[in-house]
C-alpha positions in Angstrom: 0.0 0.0 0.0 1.3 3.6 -0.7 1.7 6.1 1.5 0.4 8.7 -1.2 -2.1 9.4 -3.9 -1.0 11.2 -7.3 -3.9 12.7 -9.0 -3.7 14.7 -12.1 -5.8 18.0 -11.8 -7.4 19.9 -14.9 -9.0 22.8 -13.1 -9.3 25.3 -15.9 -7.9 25.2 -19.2 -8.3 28.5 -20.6 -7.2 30.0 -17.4 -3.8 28.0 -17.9 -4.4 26.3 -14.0 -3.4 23.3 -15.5 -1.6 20.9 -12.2 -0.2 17.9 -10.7 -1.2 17.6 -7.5 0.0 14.5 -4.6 -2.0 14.0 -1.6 -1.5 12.0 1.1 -4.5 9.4 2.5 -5.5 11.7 4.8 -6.1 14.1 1.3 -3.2 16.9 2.3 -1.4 18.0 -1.0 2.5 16.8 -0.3 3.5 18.0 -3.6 2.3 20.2 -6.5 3.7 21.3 -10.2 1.8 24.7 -11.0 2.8 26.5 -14.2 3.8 29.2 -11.6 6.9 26.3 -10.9 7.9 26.6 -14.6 8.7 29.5 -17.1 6.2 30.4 -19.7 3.2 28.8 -18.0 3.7 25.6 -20.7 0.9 23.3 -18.8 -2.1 22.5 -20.8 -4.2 19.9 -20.2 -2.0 16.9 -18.7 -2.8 13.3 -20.2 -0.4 11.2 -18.5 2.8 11.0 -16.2 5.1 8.7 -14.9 7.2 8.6 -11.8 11.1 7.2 -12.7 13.0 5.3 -9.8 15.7 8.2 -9.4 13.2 11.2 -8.9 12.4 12.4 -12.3 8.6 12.9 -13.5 7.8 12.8 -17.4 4.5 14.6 -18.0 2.5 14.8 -21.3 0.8 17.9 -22.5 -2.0 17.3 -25.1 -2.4 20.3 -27.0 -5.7 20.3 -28.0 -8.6 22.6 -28.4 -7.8 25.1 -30.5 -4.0 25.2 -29.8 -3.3 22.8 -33.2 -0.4 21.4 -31.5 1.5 24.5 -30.5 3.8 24.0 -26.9 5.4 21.1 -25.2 3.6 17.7 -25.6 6.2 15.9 -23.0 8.3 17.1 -20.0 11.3 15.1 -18.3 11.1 16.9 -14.6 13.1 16.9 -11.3 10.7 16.6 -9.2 12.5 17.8 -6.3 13.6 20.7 -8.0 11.0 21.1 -10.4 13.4 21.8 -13.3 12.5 20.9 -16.8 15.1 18.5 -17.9 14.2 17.7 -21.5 10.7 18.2 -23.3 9.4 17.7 -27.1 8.4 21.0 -28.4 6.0 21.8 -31.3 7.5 19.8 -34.6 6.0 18.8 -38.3 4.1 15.7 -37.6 3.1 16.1 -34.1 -0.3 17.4 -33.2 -1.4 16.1 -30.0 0.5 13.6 -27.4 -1.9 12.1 -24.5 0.2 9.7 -23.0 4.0 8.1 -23.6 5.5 4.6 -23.9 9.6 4.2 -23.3 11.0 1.8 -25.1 14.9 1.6 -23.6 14.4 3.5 -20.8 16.9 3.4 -18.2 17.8 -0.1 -16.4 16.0 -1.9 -19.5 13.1 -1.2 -17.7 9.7 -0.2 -19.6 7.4 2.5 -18.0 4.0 3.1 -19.0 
């Protein structure tokens, strides 16, 4: 059993309020990734994350409604620090991305 709950928060897309958010059981928020925690506000509408063994967070950014694809569809972040470490930006073929699949990932070990 975990000690946490991570739960992916859309509160208001046009308002850019766009969050992850972890709670504990008890419902306290223990952690939180605002677009006030990154420059340029680049948070959309989050469609899936994962949480890597050595403290890094990859986050996909569908760019839907009206944006036709424009910003970053997938964030590598230090979650402690909350730096961006590498992200996908807008390129030729690439309209929307709603969730990721790593293939070689690091210790030959597949995340979904």
């Amino acid at each position: 059993m975990h000690d946490f709950i991570l739960i992916i928060l859309e509160i208001a897309d046009k308002n850019k309020d766009s969050c992850l958010v972890e709670l504990d059981k008890q419902g306290n928020t223990i952690w939180s990734l605002t677009n006030k925690d990154i420059p340029g506000e680049p948070l959309k509408f989050l469609g899936g994350f994962h949480y890597f063994p050595d403290g890094t967070l990859a986050v996909t950014n569908w760019l839907g409604h009206l944006r036709n694809g424009t910003g970053v569809h997938l964030f590598i972040i230090n979650k402690e620090t909350k730096e961006i470490l590498y992200k996908i930006e807008s390129k030729e073929g690439i309209k929307t991305t709603s969730s990721i699949y790593l293939i070689k990932p690091r210790n030959n070990i597949s995340y979904h």
